[in-house]
C-alpha positions, 0 to 999 in steps of 0.5 A: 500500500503506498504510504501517501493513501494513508490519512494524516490521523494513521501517519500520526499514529505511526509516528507516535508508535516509533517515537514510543520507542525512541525511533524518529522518523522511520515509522513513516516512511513504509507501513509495514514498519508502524505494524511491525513496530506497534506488534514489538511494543506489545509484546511482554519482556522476554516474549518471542516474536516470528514476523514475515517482513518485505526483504527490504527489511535487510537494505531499506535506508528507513528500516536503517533506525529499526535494524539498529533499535532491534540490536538493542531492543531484542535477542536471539535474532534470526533471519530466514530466506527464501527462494522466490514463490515461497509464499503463494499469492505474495508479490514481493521477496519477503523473509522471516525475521525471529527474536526475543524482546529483551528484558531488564536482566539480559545481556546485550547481544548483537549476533544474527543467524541466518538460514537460507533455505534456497536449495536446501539449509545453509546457516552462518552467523555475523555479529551485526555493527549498529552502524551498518547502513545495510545488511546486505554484506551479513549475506555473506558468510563469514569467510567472505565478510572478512575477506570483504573487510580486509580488502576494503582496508588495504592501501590502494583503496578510496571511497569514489566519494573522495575522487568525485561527485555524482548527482541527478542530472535533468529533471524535465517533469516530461521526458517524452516531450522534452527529448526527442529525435531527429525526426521530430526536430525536424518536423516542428523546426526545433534545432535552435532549441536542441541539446546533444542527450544520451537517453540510456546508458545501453546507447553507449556500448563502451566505456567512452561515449563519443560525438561519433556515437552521438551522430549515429544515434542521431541519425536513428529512431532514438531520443538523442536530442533534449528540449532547452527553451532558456531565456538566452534562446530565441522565444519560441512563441516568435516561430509557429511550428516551435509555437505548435509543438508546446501547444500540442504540450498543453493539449495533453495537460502537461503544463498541469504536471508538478514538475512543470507547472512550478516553472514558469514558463512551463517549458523552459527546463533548468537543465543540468550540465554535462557530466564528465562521468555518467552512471545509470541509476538503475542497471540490471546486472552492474551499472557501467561508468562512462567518460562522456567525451560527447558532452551530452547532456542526460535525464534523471535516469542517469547521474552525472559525475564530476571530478574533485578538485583535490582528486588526482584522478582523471575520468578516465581512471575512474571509467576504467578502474570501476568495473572489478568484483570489489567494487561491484561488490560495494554495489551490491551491498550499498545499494538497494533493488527492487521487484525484478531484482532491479537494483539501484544507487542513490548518489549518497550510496555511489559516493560511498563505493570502494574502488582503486585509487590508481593513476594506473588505470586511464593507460588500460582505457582504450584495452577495457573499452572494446573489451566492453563493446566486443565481447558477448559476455557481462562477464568479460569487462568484470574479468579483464578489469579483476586480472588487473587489480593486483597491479593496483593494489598492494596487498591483494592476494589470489585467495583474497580476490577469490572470495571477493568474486564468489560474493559478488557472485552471489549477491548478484545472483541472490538479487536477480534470481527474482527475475526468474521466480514466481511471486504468485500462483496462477491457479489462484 
């Protein structure tokens, strides 16, 4: 259900609920959260609970505060997974999460176990941080956790935040009419009003995206043109066909749209400028980091990402660097996904990515750029990139990358596996 058909009288409910016991905020944000929460705070010291909770439980930045409380507030915590289709006619992964409310006398306890009955039962156990953003990597067992620590901690290794900034590129409120192809361009006289745009990320095969590229995209039936009616272009309301193209705009009520009905002129999109990196906000198996040498402007589809000033690093570095099992294990566990197994990244969660910090990395470029655009397989730019970490980073050894790899491997998979799994019985 989603949380804005909830009354103001139910969200205040929710609230309370939370406050009650000292999570502020949270108990708003999904409404599974405020039931979950009001069944806890019923529940005598000492009492035992077993809850089937959405699987976003274990990545939703709201769920964060509710994770952290649970490792004060509960013990013997367990947590058991299944395959997609587990339970009939429920539309979404889910999980059963069990504990015991904490009484006066306990010890405190911040252990997890987890039971994954997806082909047959494997258990592990982590001692949970109350600090952890996600619990995405306590997904892992043991071995590997540790090994994804260790990693992370050699030299040779930076957060992506601290070499440069991704951030939401154009919000235009109406991307079917404010980016458009050449065909329509034409046809409406619109050139004068006309920015380069990349419309996806799966238009650049590469990891460079080229003014050649643009060209041919041009020349197709793609988007590769963004609208920009600002004050230093020419009125559009002084060309008729110009003049015709926003009033077919109007006569679909896009002029009604938040987005666009906040502006004013309506038309006139603040647009965003380039970025020297571009990263898709949504990706099925990765996101691809791509040195936009075409310029082109993109939508909020796709973020925008610009070199520090104190970076010693060039785009080029960054683009050829990204795509090794360490960092898109970072992926994995910093971001969140959704029904399908989409996953996606926040800028908050890309700046805190783990990659190699090496000026290295621009010379191997050209090499991982046709790797990218010629080789059939997802896997092939992953590995050729993994045989040069070591090159990179003092420190990793053979066993270490392994590990690395196998959980990569299998958050990946345990994430779009949903893709495949049926959330519902069609007999029903």
């Amino acid at each position: 259900m989603r949380f804005q058909f909830v009354s103001a009288e139910d969200k205040q409910h929710a609230l309370a609920i939370g406050a009650k016991l000292g999570i502020t905020g949270a108990a708003v944000s999904n409404l599974w959260i405020p039931v979950f929460l009001l069944a806890l705070q019923r529940l005598a010291p000492g009492g035992v609970f077993s809850m089937i909770l959405p699987a976003e439980f274990l990545t939703g930045v709201s769920a964060g505060r509710v994770r952290s409380w649970l490792l004060e507030a509960c013990l013997d915590l367990t947590i058991d997974l299944f395959k997609p289709g587990s339970f009939p006619t429920v539309l979404q992964e889910v999980l059963i999460l069990t504990g015991r409310k904490a009484s006066a006398a306990d010890e405190a306890s911040n252990a997890v176990r987890f039971f994954d009955h997806n082909g047959g039962t494997h258990h592990w156990q982590h001692d949970i941080s109350p600090a952890a953003k996600t619990w995405t990597s306590y997904l892992l067992n043991p071995e590997q956790e540790a090994a994804f620590t260790q990693v992370s901690r050699l030299e040779g290794i930076t957060r992506l935040g601290a070499e440069a900034r991704f951030t939401v590129s154009t919000v235009t409120g109406a991307n079917s009419f404010f980016c458009v192809d050449t065909s329509t361009v034409e046809h409406h006289d619109l050139k004068q009003w006309t920015l380069p745009l990349l419309p996806r990320t799966r238009y650049a095969k590469g990891l460079t995206y080229t003014a050649t590229e643009h060209f041919e995209l041009a020349e197709s039936k793609a988007a590769a043109w963004m609208l920009s009616f600002d004050a230093g272009r020419p009125a559009p309301s002084q060309h008729a066909r110009a003049t015709s193209y926003l009033t077919q705009g109007e006569s679909a009520e896009l002029n009604e749209r938040f987005k666009c009905r906040v502006r004013t002129p309506w038309f006139r999109v603040p647009v965003v400028q380039p970025g020297q990196l571009l990263m898709s906000k949504r990706s099925n198996l990765f996101p691809r980091v791509i040195v936009n040498q075409a310029g082109v402007v993109t939508t909020d589809t796709i973020y925008r990402g610009q070199m520090l000033s104190t970076s010693s690093l060039t785009p080029n570095d960054i683009a050829a660097s990204f795509h090794n099992s360490l960092t898109l294990l970072t992926v994995e566990t910093n971001g969140r996904s959704f029904g399908g197994g989409v996953l996606e990244l926040v800028p908050s969660e890309i700046s805190s990515l783990m990659i190699p910090a090496t000026r290295d990395a621009r010379t191997q470029l050209d090499k991982l750029d046709r790797v990218a655009r010629t080789d059939p397989s997802p896997e092939a730019l992953i590995e050729a990139t993994d045989e040069l970490l070591p090159t990179w980073i003092p420190g990793l050894t053979p066993d270490l990358l392994h590990l690395v790899k196998e959980a990569r491997g299998e958050l990946q998979q345990r994430r779009i596996i949903r893709s495949h799994g049926k959330f519902y019985d069609e007999s029903v």
